[in-house]
Phi, psi and omega in degrees: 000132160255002153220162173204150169315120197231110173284079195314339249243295201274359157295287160282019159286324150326281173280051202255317208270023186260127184311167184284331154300304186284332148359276197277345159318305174283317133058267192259332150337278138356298173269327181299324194298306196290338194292303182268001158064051163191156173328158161270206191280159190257346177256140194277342154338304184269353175298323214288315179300322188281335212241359182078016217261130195253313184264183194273329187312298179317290174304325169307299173308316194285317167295323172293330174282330176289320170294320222267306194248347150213199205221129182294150186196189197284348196256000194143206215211105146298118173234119208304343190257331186290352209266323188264358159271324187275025152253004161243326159333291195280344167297279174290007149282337175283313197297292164346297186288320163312307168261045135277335157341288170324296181294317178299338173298302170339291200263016166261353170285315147325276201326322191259000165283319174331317197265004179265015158251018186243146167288164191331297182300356178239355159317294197282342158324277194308337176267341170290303184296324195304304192289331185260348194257318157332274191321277166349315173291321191281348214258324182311295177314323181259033173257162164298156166279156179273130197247355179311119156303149190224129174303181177264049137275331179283321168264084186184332188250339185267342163295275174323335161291301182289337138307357196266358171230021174101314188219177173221161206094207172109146167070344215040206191074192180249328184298175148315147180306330197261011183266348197243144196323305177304315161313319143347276188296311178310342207272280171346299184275008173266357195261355155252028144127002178290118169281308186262060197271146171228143186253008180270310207346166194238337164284355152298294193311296188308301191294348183258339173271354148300337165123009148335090209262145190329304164336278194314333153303321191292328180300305167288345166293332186276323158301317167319294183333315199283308180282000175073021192247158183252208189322295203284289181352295196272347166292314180291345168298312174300334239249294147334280168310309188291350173277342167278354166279321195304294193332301212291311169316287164337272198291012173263120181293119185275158181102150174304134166306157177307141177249147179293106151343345186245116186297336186263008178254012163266256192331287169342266202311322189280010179266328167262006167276355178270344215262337187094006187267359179312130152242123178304338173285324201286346193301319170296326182265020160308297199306305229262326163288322182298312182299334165276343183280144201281116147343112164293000000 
């Protein structure tokens, strides 16, 4: 543990009549007990060595303290309040790791529902970012907490950074929530009015590693907006149009149409591709009525 709870109030009600050596003896105990989350040691020699204590003065405070505040047993010398903060340490740490578990089972079962209406080819994006956002929940959950104090300037600039696109995380990195491409695009649809933009959302993540360009947010956010729809709405529009250019690319002939054998449905077309009336759908079948018509 590198941290623990130091209750000033009720340490010195404890320690009040203990000299400035034995204090500072316990102390130094005290962070070793927490450092190694287990007893010290049972021969008082080696206490004396952890706590530094050199002179007889020093070795004395170290024996007095050790009778006074703990208590010996088979594996070292115990102290009953520090043995119930590193068994509530490790308590909340498990519960922390389950639900980071939890939520992750969670939102990948999202995920695969997601990605089974998405095309092939944007599938493995989304369970790749999904799995780095995991990983990420989990590396969180096993740090110590940061105990650093912070001016009000440092929280003033880490506020305004997770606010500044509605939620904060998203993306990965180290940078601010709006530095990272999703985070972009979240800040673009909130600025035509989407309140409840998230730059984690994992069907964002996907649709922007398919190659989803700010434009089409934005574009579907302004609509949402017109219909009174939020976040998820204008993500499925984009999510929607790209599934009809796939289609459509599919099933669209690539390359110049076949040319007709027949000169006057080749006249018939190049006049109406010079005139601007050519429609691509209607061109084959130009082709195929003009081939029936009798030369005048």
């Amino acid at each position: 543990m590198n941290y623990y709870e130091h209750h000033i109030g009720d340490f010195l009600k404890k320690t009040v009549h203990l000299t400035v050596v034995e204090e500072g003896i316990y102390r130094r105990l005290l962070d070793r007990y927490y450092i190694t989350e287990g007893p010290l040691p049972a021969d008082v020699r080696e206490c004396c060595k952890l706590a530094r204590a050199s002179s007889r003065k020093e070795r004395e405070a170290v024996a007095t303290v050790l009778k006074e505040f703990f208590h010996l047993e088979a594996d070292g010398y115990h102290q009953r309040r520090a043995d119930e903060e590193i068994a509530r340490f490790h308590d909340k740490h498990e519960k922390a790791k389950r639900s980071a578990e939890a939520r992750w089972n969670a939102q990948r079962s999202q995920s695969d529902g997601n990605a089974s209406a998405l095309p092939d080819d944007m599938r493995p994006h989304m369970r790749t970012q999904c799995e780095g956002d995991a990983n990420a929940m989990r590396r969180r959950c096993s740090q110590t907490p940061d105990t650093r104090h912070q001016t009000p300037e440092e929280i003033n600039t880490l506020t305004a950074d997770s606010t500044e696109v509605g939620v904060c995380g998203g993306g990965g990195g180290g940078g601010p929530p709006d530095a990272t491409p999703a985070g972009l695009v979240c800040r673009a649809m909130k600025a035509v009015g989407i309140a409840d933009v998230n730059p984690g959302h994992p069907e964002l993540l996907a649709l922007l590693e398919a190659g989803a360009a700010q434009a089409e947010f934005v574009g579907a956010a302004e609509e949402a907006v017109r219909r009174h729809k939020g976040f998820a709405y204008a993500l499925g529009m984009v999510k929607r149009q790209r599934l009809e250019a796939a289609k459509v690319k599919r099933s669209v002939h690539h390359g110049p149409l076949p040319a007709s054998d027949d000169p006057r449905a080749r006249q018939l077309e190049t006049a109406a591709l010079m005139t601007g009336r050519a429609h691509p759908s209607r061109t084959q079948e130009t082709i195929d009525v003009a081939s029936r018509v009798v030369p005048s």
